[in-house]
Every structure is written in C-alpha cells, then in structure tokens.
MIKOL-413558 format. One line per field, with one value per residue: residue in three letters; x, y, z of N, C-alpha, C, O in turn; residue number from 1. Coordinates in Angstrom, 1 decimal. Layout:
BEGIN
residuo: (ALA, ...) $
n_u: (X, ...) $
n_v: (Y, ...) $
n_w: (Z, ...) $
ca_u: (X, ...) $
ca_v: (Y, ...) $
ca_w: (Z, ...) $
c_u: (X, ...) $
c_v: (Y, ...) $
c_w: (Z, ...) $
o_u: (X, ...) $
o_v: (Y, ...) $
o_w: (Z, ...) $
num: (NUM, ...) $
end
This chain:
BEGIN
residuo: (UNK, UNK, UNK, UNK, UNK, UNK, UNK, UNK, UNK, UNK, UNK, UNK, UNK, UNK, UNK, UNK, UNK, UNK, UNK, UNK, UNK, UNK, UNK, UNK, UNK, UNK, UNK, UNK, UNK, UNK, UNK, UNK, UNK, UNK, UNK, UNK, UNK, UNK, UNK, UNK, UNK, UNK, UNK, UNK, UNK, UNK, UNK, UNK, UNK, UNK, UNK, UNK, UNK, UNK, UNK, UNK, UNK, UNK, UNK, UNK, UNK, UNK, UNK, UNK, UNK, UNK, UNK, UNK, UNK, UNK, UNK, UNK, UNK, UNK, UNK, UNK, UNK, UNK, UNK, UNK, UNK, UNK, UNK, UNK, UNK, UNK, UNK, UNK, UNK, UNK, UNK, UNK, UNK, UNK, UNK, UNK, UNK, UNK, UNK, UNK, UNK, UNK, UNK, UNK, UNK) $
n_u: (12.2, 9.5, 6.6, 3.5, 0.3, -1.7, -1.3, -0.7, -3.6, -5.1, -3.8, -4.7, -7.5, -7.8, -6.7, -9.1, -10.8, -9.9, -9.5, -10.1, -7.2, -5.4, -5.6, -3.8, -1.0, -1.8, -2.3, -0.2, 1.9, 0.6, 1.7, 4.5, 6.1, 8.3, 8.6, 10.1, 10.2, 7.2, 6.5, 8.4, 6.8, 5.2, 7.3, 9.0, 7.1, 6.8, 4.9, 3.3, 1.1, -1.2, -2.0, -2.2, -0.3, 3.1, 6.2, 9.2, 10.6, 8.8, 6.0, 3.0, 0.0, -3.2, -6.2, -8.9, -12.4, -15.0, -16.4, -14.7, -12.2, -9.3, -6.6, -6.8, -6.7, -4.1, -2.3, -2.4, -1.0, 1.2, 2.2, 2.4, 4.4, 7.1, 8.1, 10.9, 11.9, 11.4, 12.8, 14.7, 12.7, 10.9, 9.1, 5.7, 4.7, 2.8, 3.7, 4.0, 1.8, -1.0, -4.0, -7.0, -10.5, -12.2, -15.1, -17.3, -16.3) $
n_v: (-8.8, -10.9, -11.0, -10.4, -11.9, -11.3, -8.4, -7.4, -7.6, -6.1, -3.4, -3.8, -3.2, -1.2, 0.9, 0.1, 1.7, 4.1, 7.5, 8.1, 8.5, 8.3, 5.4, 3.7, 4.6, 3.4, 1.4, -0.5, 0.4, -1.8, -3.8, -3.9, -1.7, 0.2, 3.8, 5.6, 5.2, 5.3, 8.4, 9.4, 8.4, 9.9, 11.6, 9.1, 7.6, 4.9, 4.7, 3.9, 5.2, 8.0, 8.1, 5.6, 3.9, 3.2, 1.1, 0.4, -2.4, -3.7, -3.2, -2.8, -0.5, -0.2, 0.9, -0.6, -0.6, -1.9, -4.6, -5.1, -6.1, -7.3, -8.5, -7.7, -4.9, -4.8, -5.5, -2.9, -1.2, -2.6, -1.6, 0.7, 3.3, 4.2, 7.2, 9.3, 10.5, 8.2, 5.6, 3.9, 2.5, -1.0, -2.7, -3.9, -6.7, -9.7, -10.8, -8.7, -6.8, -5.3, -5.3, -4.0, -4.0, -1.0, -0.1, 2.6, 5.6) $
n_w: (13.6, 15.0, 14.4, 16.5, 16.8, 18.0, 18.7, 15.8, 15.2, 17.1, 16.2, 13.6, 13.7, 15.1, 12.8, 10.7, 11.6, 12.0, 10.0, 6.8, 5.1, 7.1, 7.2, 5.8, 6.7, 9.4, 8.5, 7.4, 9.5, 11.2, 10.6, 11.1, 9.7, 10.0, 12.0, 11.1, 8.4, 8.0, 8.9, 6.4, 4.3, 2.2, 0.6, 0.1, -1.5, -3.7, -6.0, -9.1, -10.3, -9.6, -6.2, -5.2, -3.0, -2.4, -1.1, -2.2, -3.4, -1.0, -0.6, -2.5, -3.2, -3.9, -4.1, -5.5, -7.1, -6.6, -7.7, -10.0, -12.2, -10.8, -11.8, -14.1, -13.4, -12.0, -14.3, -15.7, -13.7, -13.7, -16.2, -16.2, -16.6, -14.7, -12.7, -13.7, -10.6, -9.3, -10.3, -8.9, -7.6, -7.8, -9.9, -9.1, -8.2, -8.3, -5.5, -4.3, -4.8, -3.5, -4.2, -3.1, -3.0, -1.9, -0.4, -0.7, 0.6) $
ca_u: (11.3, 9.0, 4.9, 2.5, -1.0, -2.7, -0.7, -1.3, -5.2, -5.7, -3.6, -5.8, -9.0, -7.6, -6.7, -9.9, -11.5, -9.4, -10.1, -9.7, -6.1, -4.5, -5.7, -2.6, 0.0, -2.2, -2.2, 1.4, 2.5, 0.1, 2.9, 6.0, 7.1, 9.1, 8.0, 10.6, 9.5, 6.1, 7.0, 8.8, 5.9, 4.9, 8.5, 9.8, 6.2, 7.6, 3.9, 3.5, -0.5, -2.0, -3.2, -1.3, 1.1, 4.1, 7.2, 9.5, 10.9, 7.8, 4.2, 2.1, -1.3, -4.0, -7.6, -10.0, -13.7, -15.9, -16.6, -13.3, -11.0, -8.2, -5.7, -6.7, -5.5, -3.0, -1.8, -2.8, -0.3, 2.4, 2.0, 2.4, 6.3, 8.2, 8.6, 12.2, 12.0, 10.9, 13.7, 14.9, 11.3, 10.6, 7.9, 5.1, 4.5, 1.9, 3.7, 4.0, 0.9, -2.1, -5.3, -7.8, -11.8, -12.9, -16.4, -17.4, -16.4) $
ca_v: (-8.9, -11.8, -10.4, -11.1, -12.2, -9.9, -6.9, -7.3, -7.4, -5.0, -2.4, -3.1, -2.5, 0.6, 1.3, 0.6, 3.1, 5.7, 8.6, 7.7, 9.5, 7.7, 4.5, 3.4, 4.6, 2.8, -0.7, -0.5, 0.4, -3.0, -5.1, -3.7, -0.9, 1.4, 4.9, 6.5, 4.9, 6.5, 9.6, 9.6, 7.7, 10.9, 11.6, 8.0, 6.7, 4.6, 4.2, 4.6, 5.7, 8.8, 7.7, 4.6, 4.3, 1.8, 1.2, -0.2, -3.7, -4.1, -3.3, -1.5, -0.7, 0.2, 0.8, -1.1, -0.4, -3.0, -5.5, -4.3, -7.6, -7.4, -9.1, -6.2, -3.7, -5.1, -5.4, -1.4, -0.4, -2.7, -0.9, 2.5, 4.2, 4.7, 8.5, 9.5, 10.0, 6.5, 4.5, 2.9, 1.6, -2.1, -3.5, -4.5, -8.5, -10.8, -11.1, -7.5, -6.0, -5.4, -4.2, -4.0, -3.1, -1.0, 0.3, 4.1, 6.0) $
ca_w: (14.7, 14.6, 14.2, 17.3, 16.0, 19.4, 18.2, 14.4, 15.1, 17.5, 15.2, 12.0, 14.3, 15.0, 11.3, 10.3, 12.0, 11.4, 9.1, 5.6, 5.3, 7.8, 7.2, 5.3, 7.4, 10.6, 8.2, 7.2, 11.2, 11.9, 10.2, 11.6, 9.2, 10.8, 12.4, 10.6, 7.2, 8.3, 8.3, 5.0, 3.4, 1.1, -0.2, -0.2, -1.8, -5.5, -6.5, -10.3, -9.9, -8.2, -5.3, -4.9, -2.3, -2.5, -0.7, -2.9, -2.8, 0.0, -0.9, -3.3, -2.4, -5.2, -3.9, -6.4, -7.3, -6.3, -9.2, -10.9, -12.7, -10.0, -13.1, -15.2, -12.5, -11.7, -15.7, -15.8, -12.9, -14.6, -17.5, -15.8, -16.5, -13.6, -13.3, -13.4, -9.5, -9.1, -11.2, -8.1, -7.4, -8.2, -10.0, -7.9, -8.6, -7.3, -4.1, -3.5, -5.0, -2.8, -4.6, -2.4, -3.4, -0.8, -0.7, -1.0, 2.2) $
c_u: (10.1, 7.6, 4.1, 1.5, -1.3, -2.2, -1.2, -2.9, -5.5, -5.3, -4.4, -7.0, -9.0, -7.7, -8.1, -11.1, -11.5, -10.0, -9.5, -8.0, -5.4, -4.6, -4.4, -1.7, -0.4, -1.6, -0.5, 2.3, 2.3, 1.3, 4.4, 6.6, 7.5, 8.6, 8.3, 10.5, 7.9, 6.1, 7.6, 8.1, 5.9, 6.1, 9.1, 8.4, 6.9, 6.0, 3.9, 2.1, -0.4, -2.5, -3.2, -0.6, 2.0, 5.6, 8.3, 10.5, 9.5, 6.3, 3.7, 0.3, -2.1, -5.3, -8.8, -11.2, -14.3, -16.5, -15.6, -12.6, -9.5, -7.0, -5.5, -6.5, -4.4, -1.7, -1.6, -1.5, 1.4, 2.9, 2.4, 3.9, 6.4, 8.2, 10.0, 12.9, 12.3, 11.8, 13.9, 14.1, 11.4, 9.2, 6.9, 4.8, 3.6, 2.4, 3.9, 2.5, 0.0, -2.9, -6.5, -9.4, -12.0, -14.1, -16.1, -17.5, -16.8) $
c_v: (-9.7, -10.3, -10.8, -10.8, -10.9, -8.7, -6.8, -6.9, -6.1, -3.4, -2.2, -3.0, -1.4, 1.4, 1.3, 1.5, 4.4, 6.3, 8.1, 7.7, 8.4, 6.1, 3.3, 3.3, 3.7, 1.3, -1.0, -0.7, -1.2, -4.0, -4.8, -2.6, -0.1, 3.1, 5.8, 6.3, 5.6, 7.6, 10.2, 9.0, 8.7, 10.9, 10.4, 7.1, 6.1, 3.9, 4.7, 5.3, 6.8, 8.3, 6.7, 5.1, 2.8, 2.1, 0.2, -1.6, -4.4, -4.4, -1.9, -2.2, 0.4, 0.0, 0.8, -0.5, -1.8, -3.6, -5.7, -5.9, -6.8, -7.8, -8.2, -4.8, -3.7, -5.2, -3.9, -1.0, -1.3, -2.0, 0.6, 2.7, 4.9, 6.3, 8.6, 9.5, 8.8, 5.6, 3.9, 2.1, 0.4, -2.2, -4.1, -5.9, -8.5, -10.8, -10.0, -6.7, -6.2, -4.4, -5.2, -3.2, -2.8, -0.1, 2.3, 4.5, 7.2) $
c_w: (14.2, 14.7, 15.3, 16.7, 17.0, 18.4, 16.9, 14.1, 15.7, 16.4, 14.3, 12.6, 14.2, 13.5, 10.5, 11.1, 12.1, 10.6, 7.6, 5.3, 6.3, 8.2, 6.7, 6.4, 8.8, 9.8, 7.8, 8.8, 12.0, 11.5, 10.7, 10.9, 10.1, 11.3, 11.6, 8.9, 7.3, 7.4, 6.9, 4.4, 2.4, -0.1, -0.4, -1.4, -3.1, -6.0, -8.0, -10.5, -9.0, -7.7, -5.2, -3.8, -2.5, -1.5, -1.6, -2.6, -1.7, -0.8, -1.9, -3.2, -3.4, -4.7, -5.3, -6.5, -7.1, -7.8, -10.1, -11.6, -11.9, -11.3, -13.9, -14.6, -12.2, -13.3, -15.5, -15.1, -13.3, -15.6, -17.2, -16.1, -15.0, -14.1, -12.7, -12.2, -8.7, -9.4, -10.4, -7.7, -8.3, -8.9, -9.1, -9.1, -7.8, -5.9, -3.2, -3.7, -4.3, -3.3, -3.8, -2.6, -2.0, -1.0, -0.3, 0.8, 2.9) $
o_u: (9.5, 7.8, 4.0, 1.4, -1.1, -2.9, -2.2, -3.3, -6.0, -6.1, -5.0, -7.8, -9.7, -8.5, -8.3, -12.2, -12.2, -11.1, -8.3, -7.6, -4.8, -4.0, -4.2, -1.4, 0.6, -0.8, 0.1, 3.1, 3.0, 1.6, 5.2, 7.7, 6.7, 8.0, 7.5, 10.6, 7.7, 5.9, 7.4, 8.7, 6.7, 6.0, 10.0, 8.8, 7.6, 5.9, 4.5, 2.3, 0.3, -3.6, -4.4, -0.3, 1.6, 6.0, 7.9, 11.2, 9.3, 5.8, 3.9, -0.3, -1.7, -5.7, -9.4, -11.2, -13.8, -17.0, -15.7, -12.7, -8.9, -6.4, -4.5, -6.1, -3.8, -0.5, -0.4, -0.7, 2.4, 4.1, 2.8, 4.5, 5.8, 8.4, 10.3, 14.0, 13.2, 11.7, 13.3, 14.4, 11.9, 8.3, 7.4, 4.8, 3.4, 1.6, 4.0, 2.2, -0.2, -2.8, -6.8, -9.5, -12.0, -14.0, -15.1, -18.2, -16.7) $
o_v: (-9.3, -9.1, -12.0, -9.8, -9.7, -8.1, -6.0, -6.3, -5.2, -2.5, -1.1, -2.5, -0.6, 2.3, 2.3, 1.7, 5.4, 5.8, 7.8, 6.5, 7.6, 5.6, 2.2, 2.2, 3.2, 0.4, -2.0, -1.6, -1.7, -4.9, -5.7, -2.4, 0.4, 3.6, 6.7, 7.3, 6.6, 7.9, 11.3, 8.7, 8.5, 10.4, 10.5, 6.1, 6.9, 2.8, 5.8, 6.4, 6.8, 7.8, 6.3, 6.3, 1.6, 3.3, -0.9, -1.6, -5.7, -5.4, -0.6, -3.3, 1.6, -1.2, 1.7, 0.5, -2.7, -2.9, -6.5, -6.7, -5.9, -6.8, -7.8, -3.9, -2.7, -5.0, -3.6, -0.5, -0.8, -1.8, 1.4, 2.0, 5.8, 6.8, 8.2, 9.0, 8.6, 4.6, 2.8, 1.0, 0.5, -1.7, -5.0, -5.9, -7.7, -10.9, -10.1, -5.9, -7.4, -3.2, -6.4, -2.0, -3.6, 0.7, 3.0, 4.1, 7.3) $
o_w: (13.2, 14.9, 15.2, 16.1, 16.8, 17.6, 16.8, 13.1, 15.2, 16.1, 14.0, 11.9, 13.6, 13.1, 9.8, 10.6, 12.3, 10.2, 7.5, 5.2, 5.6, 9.0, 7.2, 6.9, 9.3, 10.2, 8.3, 9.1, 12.8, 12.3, 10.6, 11.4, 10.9, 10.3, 11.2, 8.2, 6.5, 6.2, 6.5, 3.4, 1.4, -1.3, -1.2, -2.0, -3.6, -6.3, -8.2, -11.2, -8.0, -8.2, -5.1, -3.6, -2.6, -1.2, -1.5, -1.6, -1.8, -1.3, -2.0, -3.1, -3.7, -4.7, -5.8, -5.8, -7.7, -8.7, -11.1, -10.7, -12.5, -11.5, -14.4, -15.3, -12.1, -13.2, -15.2, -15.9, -13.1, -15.7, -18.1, -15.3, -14.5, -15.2, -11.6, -12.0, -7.9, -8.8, -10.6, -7.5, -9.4, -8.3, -8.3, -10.3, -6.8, -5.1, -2.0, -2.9, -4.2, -3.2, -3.8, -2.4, -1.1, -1.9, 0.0, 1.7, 4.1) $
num: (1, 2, 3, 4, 5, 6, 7, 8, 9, 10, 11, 12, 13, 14, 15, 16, 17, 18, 19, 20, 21, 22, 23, 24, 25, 26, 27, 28, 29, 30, 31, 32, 33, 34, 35, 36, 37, 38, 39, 40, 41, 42, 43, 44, 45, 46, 47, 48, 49, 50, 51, 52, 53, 54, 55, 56, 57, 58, 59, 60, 61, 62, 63, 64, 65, 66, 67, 68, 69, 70, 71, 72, 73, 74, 75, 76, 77, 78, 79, 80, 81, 82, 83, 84, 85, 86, 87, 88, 89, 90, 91, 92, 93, 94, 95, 96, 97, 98, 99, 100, 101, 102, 103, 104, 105) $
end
C-alpha cells in the first residue's frame, strides 16, 4: 500500500499531540504499520534498551538527550546483547535506526 503525503501528516499532527505513551504507537500507525502489529507492540517489541521500542527487520526507535553524539548511541545500542527472547531480532543499522532527541516532556 503506496503512503499518501495528506494522510501521513495529518496522522503525525495527531501523534504529536498525544500523551507521551502513545506517541509511538500514533507515529508508527502514521506510516502504515498494521493495527494488529499495534496491539502486539509490547510483546513483539525486539528492542535491546529499556525504553526502546523496535520492530524487528523495520524500525528501532531510541529517544536521545539533546546535545547527545547520535554515532555514539547508536554504537551503544549495537553493543547491547540481544536477550535470549530477542534472537530473532535484527540489528538495527543506519537504515533502520531512528534516534531521535526529543526535549523534556
């Protein structure tokens, strides 16, 4: 299913105005993932970080600190071991990793 720009924006408007907590699941829905991926976000997450979320093969999502070396976080959560759960989880790369500084909320 191709992406419409309209749709994609109005969604992350929404998303960012949500409540912290559901800001995720709103920005993930804005791209097309699935409802029923959704819903299994918690138990399906393959993030190697608390407080990460990742879907594996797709996206991993690491909320930065403002000023932070993005390179050197991104090293860090390479570095993390897979927990035995997780083995099927991918490595996040450059083309999947999204760290994002976001300010104090």
């Amino acid at each position: 299913m191709a992406l419409n720009h309209a749709r994609v924006v109005h969604a992350l408007q929404k998303a960012v105005t949500a409540a912290r907590d559901e800001f995720i699941p709103a920005f993930l829905a804005a791209f097309g993932t699935s409802p029923a991926t959704l819903r299994l976000l918690d138990s399906r997450n393959a993030a190697r970080r608390p407080g990460d979320v990742a879907l594996a093969g797709k996206i991993y999502i690491h909320a930065a600190t403002p000023g932070c070396d993005l390179e050197a976080a991104l090293a860090e959560i390479r570095a993390c071991p897979k927990s035995a759960a997780k083995e099927s989880a991918t490595a996040p790369s450059t083309s999947t990793a999204w760290i994002t500084p976001i300010p104090e909320w």
